[in-house]
Structure formats: structure tokens, C-alpha cells
N, C-alpha and C positions, 0 to 999 in steps of 0.2 A: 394576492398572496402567492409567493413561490412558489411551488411544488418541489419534492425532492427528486434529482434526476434518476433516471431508473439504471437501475446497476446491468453491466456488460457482460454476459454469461456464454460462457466455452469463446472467446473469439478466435478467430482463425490467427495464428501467428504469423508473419509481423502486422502488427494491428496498430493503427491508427483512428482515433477516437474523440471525439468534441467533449470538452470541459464545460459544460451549461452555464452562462455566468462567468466564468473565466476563474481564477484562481482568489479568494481576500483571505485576510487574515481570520484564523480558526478554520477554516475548512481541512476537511483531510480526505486520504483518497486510500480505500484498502485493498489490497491487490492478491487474492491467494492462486495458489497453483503450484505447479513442481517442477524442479530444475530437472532434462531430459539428463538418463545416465550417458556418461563418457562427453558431456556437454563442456565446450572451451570457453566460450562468455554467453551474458544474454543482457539485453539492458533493458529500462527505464527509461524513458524521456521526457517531460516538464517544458512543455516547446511554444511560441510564439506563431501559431499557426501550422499550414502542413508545407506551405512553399518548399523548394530545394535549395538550402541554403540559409531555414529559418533561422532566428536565434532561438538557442538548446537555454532555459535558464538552469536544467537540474537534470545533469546526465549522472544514470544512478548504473554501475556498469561493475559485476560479481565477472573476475576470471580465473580460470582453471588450471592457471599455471603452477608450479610449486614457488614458494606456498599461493595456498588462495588466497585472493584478495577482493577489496571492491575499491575500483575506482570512483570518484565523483567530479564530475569537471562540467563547465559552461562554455557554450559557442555563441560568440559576438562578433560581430564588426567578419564575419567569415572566417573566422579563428577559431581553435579552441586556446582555451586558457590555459593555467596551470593546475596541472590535477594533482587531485586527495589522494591519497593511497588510507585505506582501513584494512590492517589485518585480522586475523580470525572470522572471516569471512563463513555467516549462519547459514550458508545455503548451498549445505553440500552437493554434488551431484546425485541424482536420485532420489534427492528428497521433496517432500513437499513443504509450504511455508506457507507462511502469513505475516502479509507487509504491510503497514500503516504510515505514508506520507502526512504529515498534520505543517499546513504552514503556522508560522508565526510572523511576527512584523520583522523578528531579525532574520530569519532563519527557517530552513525545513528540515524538522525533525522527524526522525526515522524510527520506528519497532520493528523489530522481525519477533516473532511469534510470542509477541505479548512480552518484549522485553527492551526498552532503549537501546537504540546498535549504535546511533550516528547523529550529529546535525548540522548543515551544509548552508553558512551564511552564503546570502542572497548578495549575486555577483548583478543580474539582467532584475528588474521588478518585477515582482508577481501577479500584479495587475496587469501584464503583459501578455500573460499563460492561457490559452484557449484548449490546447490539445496535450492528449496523452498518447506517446506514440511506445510501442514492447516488440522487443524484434530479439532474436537469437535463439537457442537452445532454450525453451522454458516452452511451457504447456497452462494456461491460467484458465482457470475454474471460472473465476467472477473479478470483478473489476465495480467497487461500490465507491457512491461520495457522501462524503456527510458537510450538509453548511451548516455553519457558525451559528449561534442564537443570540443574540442581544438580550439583556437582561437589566428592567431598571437600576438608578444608580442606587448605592447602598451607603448608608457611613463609611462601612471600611471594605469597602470595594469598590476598583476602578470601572465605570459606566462604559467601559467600550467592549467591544465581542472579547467574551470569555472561551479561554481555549488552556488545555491542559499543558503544566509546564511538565513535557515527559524527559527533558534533560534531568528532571530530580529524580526520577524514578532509579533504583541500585540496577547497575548491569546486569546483564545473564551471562553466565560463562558459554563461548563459544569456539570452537565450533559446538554443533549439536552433542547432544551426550551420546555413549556409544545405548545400545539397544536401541534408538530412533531405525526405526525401519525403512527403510531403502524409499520403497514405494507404496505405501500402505492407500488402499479407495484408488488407483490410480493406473488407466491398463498402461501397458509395456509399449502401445504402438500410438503414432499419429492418430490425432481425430478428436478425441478426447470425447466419448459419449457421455452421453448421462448415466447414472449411478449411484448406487446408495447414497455415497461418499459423498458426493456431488453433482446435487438432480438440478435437473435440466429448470429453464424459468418458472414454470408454472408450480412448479414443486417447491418454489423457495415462498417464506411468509412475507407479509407484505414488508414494505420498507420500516415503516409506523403501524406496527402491528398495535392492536386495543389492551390492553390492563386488566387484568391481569392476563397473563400470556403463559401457554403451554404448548408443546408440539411434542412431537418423537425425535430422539437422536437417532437417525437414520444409518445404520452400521453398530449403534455403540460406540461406546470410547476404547481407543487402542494408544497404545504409545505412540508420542509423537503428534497425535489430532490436536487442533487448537481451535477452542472457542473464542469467538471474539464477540462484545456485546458496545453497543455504540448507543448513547441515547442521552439526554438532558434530566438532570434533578429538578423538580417543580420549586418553585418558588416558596411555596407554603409547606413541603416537605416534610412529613414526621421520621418518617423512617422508608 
């Protein structure tokens, strides 16, 4: 049996990091942490090993210019491609966020803080993906993955890995709303220590915590925090 890979907490930036398994269909990859203030870009990378020169399949790349934007583009063959431009860019300077990468067979679809941003058909294969490489202006908490479940076939259900269509999901209006606070859990300088907000490894619960489940919100809720909950419906489910 698998095991779930263990989630990447405070890394040092720019951070390069092994994908366990490599990248299939259903998998997603969650990413929280805060864009540094007066920050000009920071990226994402979805890469083909760590060589110099690898193929990029999912450069995911927020910049600072007026207006903000997020670039997406692919590098093959020693090239980059032709890039996406998305405007209304969720990830203002100084704020903190929460990203959800989720592949699909066509595509890699994107949340930011619990709302569909984006989805970036697949230029390189993702059976390709080993490594997740974050470099620029940004500060990251944890770095989590979730794989895919298989799930017997049903009448009216397709028998291959089940994975959430978040392209259905209604947009969020972005940028962020005003009163989202600048930097809320989060100090002002390099390093990023542990913290109510967000505690260090030993302080987080397990990956597959047991049922029923309870803990402390560590800080409380403030404007702006986002919970995220990741996990599979049982088969025989009542409620």
C-alpha cells in the first residue's frame, strides 16, 4: 500500500522538492503561504526533474506590474511556449493565500482560496512531473499532496480515478475583497517561524487523522484565514 507523502513545512525559498509517484490523474498539490510585501513576481513550477534546463510542464507565475497578473506557460524542447495571461490576479502583495493545483487528464486546474481561478491545458505530459520547484518573492507555510482513490465501477459512474470537476465550481470575485488584511499569522521579516497561525511539523494533525476529528483553531478565525479540508466520501456513506 502507498503511503501519503508527508507535506513540506516553512521551506527555505527557492525550494525545490520530489513529487513521490510523480504526478496522475486526481492528484492535487496545496500550497499555502503569503506573497512578501512590495514583492514583483514569484512562481510555481510543475517540472520534469531538477536538471538545468528541464522541461517546465506548469509554470504558474503571479506578477506585480500594473495591473496584476498571472502568467502560465510551458518549457520544452529549451523553449518557453506561448504564455496565458489571467487577470485579476488573488494574490495581492502581502497577503496570504491558499492554492490547490488538482490535475485532470485534460488539464490542471487551479483554486486560490477556496474558489476556481484557472485551468491550464496540458502542453508536456504529466506522467512526466517528478518535482515541484517555488522561487521568488512569497514566504510558504506547507506544501501538501493528495492522491487520487479509485473507486469500484458504479452504473452510473465512470470506474477510473475520481477527481473533482472544480471548472464547475461559480468564480470568486478577485482581486481579494478590501478588509482582507495585509498579513494576518504571518511575521514581517525572512525565516518564517513557527506560530499560532502556522505551527511548525509536529503541531500539525496527522495527514489521515481518525473520525471523528477535533482539534483547536489555533489563533481563531480572522478575516481573510482559509480553511481547507481534503479527504474522500466512503462508499457506503449516509451522511
Amino acid at each position: 500500500m502507498a503511503f501519503p507523502q508527508t507535506p513540506f513545512y516553512n521551506p527555505v525559498i527557492p525550494f525545490t522538492g520530489c513529487i513521490h509517484g510523480g504526478l496522475q490523474e486526481g492528484k492535487s498539490i496545496s500550497i499555502s503561504g503569503r506573497v512578501l510585501p512590495g514583492a514583483d513576481r514569484f512562481h510555481v513550477n510543475l517540472q520534469c526533474g531538477t536538471r538545468t534546463n528541464t522541461d517546465i510542464a506548469f509554470h504558474f507565475n503571479p506578477r506585480y506590474s500594473f495591473p496584476d497578473h498571472v502568467v502560465t506557460n510551458s518549457f520544452q524542447y529549451g523553449k518557453w511556449g506561448t504564455e496565458e495571461r489571467k487577470q485579476n490576479s488573488p494574490f495581492p502583495a502581502g497577503s496570504t493565500f491558499s492554492m490547490v493545483i488538482t490535475v485532470t487528464r485534460e488539464s490542471y486546474q487551479v483554486m486560490v482560496n477556496g474558489c476556481h481561478f484557472m485551468e491550464y491545458r496540458h502542453r508536456v505530459p504529466f506522467q512526466q512531473v517528478d518535482t515541484i520547484v517555488v522561487g521568488g518573492k512569497v514566504e510558504v507555510s506547507s506544501i501538501a499532496f493528495q492522491s487520487p482513490v479509485a473507486f469500484p465501477a458504479q452504473p452510473a459512474f465512470p470506474s477510473h480515478v475520481a477527481y473533482p470537476n472544480q471548472s464547475a465550481y461559480p468564480p470568486c470575485p478577485f482581486p481579494s475583497q478590501p478588509g482582507f488584511p495585509s498579513h494576518p499569522g504571518f511575521p514581517s521579516h525572512p525565516g518564517f517561524p513557527s506560530q499560532p497561525g502556522f505551527p511548525s511539523q509536529p503541531g500539525f494533525p496527522p495527514a489521515m487523522p481518525a473520525m471523528p476529528y477535533n482539534n483547536m483553531i489555533h489563533g481563531g478565525l480572522k478575516p481573510g484565514r482559509t480553511i481547507t479540508i481534503q479527504g474522500n466520501v466512503l462508499p457506503n456513506a449516509e451522511s
